[in-house]
SEZAVEX-643466 format. One record per residue: x, y, z of N, C-alpha, C in turn; residue number from 1. Coordinates in steps of 0.001 Angstrom, whole numbers, plus 500000, padded with zeros to 6 digits. Layout:
N
+--------+--------+--------+--------+--------+--------+--------+--------+--------+------+
:    n_X :    n_Y :    n_Z :   ca_X :   ca_Y :   ca_Z :    c_X :    c_Y :    c_Z : zaro :
+--------+--------+--------+--------+--------+--------+--------+--------+--------+------+
:      X :      Y :      Z :      X :      Y :      Z :      X :      Y :      Z :  NUM :
...
+--------+--------+--------+--------+--------+--------+--------+--------+--------+------+
# end
This chain:
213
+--------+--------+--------+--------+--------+--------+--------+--------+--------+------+
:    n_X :    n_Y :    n_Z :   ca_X :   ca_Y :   ca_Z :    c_X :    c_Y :    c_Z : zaro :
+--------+--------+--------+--------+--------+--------+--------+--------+--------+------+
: 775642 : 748003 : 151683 : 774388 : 748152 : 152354 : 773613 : 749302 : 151740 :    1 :
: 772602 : 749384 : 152375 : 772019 : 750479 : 151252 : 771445 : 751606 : 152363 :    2 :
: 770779 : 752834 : 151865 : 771171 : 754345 : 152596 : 770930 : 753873 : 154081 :    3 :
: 771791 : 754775 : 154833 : 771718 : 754435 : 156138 : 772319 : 755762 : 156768 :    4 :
: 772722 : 754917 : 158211 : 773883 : 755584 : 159436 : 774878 : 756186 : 158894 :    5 :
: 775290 : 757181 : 159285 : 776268 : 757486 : 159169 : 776802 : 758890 : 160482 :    6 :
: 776104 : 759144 : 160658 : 776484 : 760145 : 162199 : 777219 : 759611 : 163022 :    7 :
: 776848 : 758692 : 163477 : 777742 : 757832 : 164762 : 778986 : 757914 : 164115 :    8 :
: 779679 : 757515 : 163359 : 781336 : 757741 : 163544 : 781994 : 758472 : 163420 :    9 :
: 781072 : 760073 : 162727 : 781546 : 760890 : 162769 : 782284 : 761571 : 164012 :   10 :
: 781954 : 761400 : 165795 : 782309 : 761801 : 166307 : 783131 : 760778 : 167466 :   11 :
: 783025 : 759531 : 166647 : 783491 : 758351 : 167584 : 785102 : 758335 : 167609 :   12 :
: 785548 : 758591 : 168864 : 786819 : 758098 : 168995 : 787471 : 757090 : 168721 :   13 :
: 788017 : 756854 : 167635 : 789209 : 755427 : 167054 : 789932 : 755156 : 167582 :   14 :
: 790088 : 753262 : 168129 : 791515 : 752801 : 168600 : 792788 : 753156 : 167665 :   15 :
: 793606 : 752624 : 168447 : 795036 : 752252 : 167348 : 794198 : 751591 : 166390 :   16 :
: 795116 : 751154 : 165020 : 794842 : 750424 : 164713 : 795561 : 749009 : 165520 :   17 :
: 796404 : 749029 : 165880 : 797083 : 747771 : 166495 : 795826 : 746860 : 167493 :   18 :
: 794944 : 747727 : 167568 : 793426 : 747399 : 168908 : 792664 : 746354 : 167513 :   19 :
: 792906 : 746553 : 166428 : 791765 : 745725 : 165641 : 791478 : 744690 : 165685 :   20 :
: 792587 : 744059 : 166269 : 792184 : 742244 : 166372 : 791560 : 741629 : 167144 :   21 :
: 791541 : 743065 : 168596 : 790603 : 742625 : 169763 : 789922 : 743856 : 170199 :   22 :
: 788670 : 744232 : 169297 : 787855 : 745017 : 169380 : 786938 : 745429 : 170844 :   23 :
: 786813 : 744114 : 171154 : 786009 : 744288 : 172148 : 786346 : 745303 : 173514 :   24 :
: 785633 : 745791 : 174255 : 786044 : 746742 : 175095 : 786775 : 745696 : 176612 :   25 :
: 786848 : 747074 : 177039 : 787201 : 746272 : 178668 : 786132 : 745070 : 179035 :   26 :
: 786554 : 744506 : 179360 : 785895 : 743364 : 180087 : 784195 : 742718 : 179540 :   27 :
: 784945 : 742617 : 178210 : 784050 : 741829 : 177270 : 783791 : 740440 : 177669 :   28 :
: 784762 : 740096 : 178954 : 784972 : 738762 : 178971 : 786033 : 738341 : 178037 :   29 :
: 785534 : 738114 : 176754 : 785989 : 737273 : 176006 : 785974 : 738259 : 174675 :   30 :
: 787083 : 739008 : 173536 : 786821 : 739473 : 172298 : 786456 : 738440 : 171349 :   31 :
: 785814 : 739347 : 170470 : 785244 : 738003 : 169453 : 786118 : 738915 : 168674 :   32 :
: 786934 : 737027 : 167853 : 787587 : 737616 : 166187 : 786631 : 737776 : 165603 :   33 :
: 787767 : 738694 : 164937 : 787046 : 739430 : 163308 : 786624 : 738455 : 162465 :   34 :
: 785507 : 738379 : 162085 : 785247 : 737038 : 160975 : 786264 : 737328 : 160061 :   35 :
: 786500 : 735854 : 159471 : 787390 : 735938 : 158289 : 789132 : 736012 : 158413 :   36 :
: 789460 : 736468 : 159436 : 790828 : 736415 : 159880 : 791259 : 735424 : 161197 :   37 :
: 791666 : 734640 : 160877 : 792447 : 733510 : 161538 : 793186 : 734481 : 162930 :   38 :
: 792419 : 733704 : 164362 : 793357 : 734253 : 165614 : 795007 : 734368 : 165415 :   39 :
: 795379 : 735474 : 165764 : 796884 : 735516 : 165888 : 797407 : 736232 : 164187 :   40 :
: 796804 : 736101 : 164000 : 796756 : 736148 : 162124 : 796612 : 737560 : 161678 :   41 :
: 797007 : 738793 : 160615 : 796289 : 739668 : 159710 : 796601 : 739444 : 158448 :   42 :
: 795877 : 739700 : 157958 : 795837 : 739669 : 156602 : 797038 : 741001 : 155915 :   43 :
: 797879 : 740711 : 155051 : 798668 : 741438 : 154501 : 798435 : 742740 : 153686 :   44 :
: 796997 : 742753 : 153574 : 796624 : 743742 : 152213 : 795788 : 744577 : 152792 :   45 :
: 795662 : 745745 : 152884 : 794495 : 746640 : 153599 : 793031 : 745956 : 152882 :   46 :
: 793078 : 745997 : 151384 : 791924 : 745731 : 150844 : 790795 : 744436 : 151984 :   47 :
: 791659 : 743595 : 152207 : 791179 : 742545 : 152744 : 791097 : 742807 : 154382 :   48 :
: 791623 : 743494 : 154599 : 790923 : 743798 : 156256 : 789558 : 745090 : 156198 :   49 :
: 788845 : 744840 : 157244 : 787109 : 745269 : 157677 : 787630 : 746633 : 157386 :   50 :
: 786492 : 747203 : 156903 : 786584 : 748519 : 156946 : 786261 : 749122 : 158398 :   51 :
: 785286 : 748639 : 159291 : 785383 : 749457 : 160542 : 784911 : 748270 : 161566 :   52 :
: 785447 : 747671 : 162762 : 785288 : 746876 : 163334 : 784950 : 748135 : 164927 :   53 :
: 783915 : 747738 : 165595 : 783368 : 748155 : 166642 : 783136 : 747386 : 168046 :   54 :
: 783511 : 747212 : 168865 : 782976 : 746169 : 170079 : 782378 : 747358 : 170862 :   55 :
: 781046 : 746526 : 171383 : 780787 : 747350 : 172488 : 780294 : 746113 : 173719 :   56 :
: 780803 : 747087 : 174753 : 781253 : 745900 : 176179 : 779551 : 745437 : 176953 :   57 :
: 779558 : 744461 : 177286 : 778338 : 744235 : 177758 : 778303 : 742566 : 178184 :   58 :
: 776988 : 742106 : 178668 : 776618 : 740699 : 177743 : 776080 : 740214 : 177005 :   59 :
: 775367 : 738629 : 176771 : 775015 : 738292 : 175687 : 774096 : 737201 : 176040 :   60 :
: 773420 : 736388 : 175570 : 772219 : 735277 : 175398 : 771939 : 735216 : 174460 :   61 :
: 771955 : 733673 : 174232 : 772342 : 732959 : 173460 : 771069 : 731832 : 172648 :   62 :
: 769852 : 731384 : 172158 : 769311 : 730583 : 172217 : 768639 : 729972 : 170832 :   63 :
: 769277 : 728447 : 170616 : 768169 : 727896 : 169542 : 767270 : 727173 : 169484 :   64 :
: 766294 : 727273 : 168812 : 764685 : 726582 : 168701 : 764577 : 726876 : 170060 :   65 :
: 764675 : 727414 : 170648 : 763762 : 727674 : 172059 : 765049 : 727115 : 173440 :   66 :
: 766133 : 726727 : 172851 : 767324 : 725860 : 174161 : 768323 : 727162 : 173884 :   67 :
: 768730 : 727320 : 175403 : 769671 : 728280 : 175871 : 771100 : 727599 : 175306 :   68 :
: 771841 : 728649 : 174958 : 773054 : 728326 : 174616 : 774552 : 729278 : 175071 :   69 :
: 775760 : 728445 : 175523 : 776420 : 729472 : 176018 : 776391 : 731242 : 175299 :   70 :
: 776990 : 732029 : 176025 : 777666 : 733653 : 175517 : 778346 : 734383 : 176124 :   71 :
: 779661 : 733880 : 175664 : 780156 : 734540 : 176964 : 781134 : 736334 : 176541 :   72 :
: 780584 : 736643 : 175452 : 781675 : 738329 : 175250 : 780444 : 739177 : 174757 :   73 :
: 781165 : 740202 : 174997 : 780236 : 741647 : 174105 : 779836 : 741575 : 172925 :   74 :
: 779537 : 742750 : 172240 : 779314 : 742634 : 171070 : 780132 : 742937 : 169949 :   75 :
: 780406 : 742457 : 168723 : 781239 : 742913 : 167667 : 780439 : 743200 : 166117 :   76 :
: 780855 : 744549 : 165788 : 780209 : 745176 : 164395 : 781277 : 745244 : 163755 :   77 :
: 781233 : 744349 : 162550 : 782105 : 744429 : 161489 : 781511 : 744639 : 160093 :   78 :
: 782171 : 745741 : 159484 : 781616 : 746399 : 158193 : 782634 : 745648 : 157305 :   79 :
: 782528 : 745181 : 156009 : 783649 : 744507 : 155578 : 783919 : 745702 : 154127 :   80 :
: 784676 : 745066 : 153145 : 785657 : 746297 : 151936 : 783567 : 746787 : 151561 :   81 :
: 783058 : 745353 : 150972 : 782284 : 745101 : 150470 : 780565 : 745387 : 151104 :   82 :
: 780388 : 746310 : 151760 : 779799 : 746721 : 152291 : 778711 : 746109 : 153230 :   83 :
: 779237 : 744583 : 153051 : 778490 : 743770 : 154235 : 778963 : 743853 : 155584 :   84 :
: 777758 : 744043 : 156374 : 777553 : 743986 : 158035 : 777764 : 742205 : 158652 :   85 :
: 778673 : 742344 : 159688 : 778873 : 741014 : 160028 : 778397 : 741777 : 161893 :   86 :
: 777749 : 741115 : 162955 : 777014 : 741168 : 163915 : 777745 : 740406 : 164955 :   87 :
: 778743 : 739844 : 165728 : 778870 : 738903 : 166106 : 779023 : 738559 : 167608 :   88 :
: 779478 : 737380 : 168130 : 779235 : 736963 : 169905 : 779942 : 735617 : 169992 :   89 :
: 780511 : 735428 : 170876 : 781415 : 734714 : 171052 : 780312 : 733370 : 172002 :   90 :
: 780297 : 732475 : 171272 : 779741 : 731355 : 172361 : 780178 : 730661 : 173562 :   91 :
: 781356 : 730091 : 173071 : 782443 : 729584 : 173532 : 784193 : 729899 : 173419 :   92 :
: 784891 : 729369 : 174151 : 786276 : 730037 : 173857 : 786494 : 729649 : 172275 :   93 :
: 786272 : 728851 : 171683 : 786320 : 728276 : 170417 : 785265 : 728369 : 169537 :   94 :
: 783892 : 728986 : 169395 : 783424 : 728767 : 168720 : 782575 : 730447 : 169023 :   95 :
: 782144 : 730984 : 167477 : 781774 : 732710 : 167413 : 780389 : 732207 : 166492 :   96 :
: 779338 : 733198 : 167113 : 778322 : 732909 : 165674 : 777856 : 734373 : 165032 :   97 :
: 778104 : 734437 : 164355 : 778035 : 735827 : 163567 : 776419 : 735959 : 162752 :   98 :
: 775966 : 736929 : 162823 : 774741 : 737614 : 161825 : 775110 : 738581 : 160699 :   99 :
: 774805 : 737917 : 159709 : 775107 : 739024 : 158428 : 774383 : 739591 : 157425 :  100 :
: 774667 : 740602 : 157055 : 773445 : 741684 : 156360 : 773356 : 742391 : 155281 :  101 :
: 773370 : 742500 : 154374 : 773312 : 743656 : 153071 : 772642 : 744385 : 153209 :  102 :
: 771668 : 745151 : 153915 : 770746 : 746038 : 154079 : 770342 : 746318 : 155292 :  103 :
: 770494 : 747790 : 155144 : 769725 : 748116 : 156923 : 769034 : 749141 : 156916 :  104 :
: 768425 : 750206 : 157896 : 768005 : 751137 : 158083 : 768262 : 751488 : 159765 :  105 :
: 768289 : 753047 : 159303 : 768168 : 753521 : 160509 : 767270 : 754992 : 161007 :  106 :
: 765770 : 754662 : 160760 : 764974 : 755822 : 160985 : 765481 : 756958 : 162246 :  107 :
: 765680 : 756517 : 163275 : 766382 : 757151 : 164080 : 767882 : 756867 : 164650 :  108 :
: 768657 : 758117 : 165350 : 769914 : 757489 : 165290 : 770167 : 756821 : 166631 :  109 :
: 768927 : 756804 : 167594 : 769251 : 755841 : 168184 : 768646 : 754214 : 167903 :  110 :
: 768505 : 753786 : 166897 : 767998 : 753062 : 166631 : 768133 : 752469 : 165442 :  111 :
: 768632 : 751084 : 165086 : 769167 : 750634 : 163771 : 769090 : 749251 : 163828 :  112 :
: 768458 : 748892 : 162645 : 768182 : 748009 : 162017 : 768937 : 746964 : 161120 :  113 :
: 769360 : 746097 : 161325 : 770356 : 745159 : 160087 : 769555 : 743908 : 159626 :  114 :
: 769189 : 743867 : 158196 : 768136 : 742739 : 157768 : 769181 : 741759 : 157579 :  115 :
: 768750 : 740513 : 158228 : 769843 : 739396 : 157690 : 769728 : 738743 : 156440 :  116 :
: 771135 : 737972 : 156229 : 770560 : 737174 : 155060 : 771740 : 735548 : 155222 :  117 :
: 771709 : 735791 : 156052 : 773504 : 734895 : 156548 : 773705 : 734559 : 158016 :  118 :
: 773423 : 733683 : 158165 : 774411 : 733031 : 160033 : 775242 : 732251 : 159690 :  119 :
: 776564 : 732701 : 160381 : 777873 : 732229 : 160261 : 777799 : 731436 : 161890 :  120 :
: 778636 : 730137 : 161473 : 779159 : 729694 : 162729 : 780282 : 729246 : 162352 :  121 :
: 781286 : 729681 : 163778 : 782693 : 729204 : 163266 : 782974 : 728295 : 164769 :  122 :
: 783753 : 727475 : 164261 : 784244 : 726304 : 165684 : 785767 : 725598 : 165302 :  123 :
: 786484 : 726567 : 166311 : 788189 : 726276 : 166261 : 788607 : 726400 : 164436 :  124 :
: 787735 : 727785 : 164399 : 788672 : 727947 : 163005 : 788301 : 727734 : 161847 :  125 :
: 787289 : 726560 : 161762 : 785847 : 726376 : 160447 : 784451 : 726748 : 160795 :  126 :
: 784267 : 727167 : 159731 : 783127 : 727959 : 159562 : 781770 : 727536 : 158695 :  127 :
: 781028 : 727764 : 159189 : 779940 : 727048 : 158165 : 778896 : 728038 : 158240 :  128 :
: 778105 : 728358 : 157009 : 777171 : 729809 : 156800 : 775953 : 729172 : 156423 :  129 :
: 774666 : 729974 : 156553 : 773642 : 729461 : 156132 : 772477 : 730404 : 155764 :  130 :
: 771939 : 730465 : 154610 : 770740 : 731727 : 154360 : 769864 : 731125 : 155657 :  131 :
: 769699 : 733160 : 156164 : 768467 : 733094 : 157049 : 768032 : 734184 : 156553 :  132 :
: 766392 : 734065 : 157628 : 765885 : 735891 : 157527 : 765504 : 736220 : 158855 :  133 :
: 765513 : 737744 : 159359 : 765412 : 737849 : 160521 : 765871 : 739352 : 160135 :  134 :
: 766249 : 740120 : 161443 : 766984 : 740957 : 161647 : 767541 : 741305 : 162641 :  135 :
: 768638 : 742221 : 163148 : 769265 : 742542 : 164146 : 769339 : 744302 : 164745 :  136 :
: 768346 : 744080 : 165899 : 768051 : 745435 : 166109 : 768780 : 746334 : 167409 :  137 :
: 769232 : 747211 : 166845 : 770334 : 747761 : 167984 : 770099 : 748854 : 168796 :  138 :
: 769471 : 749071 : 169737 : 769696 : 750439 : 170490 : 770894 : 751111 : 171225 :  139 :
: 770934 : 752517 : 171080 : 771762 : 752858 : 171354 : 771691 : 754501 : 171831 :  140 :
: 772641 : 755271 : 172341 : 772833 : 757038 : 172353 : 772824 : 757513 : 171204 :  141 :
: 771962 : 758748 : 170804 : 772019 : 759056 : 170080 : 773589 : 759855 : 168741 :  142 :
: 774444 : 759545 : 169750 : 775636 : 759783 : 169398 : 776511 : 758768 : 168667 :  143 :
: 776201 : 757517 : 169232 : 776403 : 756154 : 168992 : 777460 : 755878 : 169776 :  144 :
: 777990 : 756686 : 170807 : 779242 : 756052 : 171725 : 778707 : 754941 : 172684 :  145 :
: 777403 : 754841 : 173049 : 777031 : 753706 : 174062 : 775996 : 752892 : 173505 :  146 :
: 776129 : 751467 : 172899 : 775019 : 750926 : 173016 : 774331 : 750053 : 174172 :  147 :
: 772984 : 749983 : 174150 : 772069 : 749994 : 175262 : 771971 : 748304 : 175040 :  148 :
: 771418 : 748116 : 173806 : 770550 : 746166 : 174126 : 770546 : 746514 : 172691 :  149 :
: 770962 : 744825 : 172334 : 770684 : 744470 : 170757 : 769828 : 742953 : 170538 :  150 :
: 768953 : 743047 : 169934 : 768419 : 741477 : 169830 : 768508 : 740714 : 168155 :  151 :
: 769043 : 739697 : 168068 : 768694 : 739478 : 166339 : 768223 : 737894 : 166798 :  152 :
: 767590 : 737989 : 165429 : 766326 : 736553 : 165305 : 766697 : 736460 : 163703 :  153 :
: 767194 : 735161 : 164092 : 767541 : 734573 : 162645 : 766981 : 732802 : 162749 :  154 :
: 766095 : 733066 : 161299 : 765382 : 731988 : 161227 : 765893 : 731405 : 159779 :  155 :
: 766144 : 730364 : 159900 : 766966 : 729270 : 158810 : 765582 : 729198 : 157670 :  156 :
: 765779 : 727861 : 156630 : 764648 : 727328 : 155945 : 764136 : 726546 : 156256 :  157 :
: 763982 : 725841 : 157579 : 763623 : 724531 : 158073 : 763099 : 725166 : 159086 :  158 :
: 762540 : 726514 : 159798 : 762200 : 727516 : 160591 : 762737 : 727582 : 162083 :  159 :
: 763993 : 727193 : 161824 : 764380 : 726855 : 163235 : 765480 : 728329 : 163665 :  160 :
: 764776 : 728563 : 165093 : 765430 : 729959 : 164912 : 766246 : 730518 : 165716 :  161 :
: 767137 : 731339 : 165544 : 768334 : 731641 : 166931 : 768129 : 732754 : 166681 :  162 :
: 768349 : 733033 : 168648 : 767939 : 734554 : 168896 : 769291 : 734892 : 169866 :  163 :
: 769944 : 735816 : 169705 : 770605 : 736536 : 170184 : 770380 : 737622 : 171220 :  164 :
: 770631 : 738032 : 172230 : 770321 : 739262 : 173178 : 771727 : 739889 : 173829 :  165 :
: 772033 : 741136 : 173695 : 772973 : 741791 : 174292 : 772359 : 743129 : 174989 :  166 :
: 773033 : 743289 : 176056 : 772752 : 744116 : 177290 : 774225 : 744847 : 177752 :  167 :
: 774362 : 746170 : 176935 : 775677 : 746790 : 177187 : 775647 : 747371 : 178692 :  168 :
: 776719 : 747782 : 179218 : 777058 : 747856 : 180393 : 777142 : 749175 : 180716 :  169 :
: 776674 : 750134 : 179718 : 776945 : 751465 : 180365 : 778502 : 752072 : 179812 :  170 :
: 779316 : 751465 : 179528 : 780457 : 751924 : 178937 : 780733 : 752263 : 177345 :  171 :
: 781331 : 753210 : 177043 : 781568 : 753562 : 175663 : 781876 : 752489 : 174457 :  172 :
: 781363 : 752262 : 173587 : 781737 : 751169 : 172304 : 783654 : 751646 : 171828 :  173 :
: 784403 : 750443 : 171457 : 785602 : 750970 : 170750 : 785884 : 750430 : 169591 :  174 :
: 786478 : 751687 : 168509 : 786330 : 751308 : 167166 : 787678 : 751690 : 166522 :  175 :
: 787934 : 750768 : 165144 : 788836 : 751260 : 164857 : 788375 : 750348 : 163175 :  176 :
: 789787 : 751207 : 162293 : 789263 : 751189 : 160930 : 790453 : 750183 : 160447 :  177 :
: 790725 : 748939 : 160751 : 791928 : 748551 : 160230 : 792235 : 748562 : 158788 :  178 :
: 790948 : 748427 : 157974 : 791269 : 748504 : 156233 : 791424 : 749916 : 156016 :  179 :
: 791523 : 751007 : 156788 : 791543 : 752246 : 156275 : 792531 : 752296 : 155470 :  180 :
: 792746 : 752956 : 154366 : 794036 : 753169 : 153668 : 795201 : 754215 : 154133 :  181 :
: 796552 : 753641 : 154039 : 797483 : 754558 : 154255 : 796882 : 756443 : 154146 :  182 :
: 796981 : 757099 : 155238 : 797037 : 758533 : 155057 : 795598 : 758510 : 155163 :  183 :
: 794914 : 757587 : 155378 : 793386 : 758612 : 155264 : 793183 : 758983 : 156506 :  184 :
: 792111 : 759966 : 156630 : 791914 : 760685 : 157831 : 790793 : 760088 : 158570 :  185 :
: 791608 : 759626 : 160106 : 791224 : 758631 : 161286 : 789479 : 758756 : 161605 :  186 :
: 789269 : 760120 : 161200 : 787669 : 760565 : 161348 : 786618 : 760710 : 160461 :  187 :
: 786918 : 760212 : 159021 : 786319 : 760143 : 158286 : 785304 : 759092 : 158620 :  188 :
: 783942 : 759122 : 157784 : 783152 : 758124 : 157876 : 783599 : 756981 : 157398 :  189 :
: 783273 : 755639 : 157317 : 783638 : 754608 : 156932 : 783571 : 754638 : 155497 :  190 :
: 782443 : 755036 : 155003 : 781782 : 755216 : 153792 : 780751 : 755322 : 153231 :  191 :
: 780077 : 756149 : 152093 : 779216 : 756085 : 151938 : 778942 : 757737 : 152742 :  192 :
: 777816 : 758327 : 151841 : 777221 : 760060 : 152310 : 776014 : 759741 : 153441 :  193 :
: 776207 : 760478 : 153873 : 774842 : 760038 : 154765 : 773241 : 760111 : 154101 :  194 :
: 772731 : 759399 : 154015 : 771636 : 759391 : 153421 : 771908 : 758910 : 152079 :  195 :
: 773204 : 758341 : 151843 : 773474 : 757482 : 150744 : 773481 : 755954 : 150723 :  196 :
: 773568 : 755224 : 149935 : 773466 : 754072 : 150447 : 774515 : 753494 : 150011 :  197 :
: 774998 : 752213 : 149727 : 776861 : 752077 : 149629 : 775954 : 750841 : 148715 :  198 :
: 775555 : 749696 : 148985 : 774889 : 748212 : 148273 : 776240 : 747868 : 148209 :  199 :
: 776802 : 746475 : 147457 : 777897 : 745925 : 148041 : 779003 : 746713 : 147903 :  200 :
: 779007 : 747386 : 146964 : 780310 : 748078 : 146282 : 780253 : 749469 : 147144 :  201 :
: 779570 : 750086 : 147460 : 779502 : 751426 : 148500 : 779601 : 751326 : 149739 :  202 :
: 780062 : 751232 : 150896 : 780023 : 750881 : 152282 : 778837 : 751527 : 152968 :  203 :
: 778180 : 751069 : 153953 : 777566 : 751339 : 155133 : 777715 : 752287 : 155590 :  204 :
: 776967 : 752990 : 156045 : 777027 : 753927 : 156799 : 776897 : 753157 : 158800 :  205 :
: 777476 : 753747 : 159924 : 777722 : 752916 : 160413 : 776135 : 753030 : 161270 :  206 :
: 775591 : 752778 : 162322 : 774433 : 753098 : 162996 : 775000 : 753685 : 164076 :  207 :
: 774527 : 754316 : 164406 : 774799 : 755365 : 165366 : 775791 : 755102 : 165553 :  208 :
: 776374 : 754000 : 166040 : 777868 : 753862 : 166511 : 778232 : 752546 : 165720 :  209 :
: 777690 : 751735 : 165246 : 778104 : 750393 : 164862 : 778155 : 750753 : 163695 :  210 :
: 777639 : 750700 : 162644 : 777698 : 750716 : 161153 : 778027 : 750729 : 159941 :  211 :
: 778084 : 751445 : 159313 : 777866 : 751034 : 157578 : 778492 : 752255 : 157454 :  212 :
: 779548 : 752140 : 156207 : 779810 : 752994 : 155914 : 779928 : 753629 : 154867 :  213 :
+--------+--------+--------+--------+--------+--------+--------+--------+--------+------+
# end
């Protein structure tokens, strides 16, 4: 991603890592998997697990071309090795639709920006992606431990468009770094200097609390 966030994790409290597979906070309803890793499943190699996966507890709404669609969990921020932002929400018990991003900003730190370029939908396990444009805008404490409301609008090439809405609950976001490498230190940023930018090969800095590292 390119220069961004990076404050928020500096002071964010990390799960276990053993918490990574179900990010989401208390009573998310429902955790959304980590894109890319099969329920029940991790991947063997640090390289290949997220660099910082975030849930924060709340709800969600759901809607395309203008028709309501289920949502039933919080929210999930996944930073991957490769410095892409994955956004995601659980529709159904079986099926997650994710927003994804190479670029963001964050003029203020309560306030952050993720430009899309990608909607993922996955259903019992397949997945199917599609260029969009839009973005996904997050408010939050300036600390990044609570986010407030996130909305993303992702519009396909045929202009048909899904909008997302989350409404956190007042409770703290929980994060944890499962790709961190052996021995690194639990409080480091994800990656990336602040006011640096990571682009695929540099990580995100995170947004106040979600982000890039």
């Amino acid at each position: 991603m390119r220069p961004t966030v990076t404050a928020l994790l500096a002071g964010l409290a990390l799960a276990p890592l053993s918490a990574a597979a179900q990010p989401a906070a208390p009573d998310t309803s429902r955790a959304v998997p980590i894109p890319g890793v099969s329920p029940g499943t991790r991947p063997g190699n640090a390289a290949e697990m997220p660099r910082v996966v975030i849930g924060a507890p709340g709800r969600c709404e759901l809607s395309t071309a203008g028709r309501s669609q289920p949502c039933t969990s919080g929210l999930v921020y996944v930073q991957h090795q490769n410095g892409t932002v994955l956004i995601s929400v659980q529709s159904t018990p079986t099926s997650t639709i994710g927003f994804q991003g190479n670029s963001d900003t964050q003029p203020r730190p309560e306030e952050y920006t993720l430009n899309l370029s990608r909607m993922h939908t996955s259903v019992n396990g397949t997945t199917a992606a599609k260029s969009v444009s839009g973005t996904c805008q997050i408010s939050m404490t300036a600390d990044g431990q609570t986010w407030h409301r996130a909305t993303c609008r992702a519009r396909d090439g045929n202009g048909m468009e899904t909008v997302m809405s989350f409404t956190g609950d007042g409770r703290q976001v929980t994060a944890a770094r499962p790709g961190a490498q052996p021995g690194a230190p639990s409080g480091a940023q994800p990656g990336g200097q602040p006011g640096h930018g990571g682009g695929a090969s540099g990580a995100k800095p995170a947004p106040a609390a979600p982000p890039k590292g």
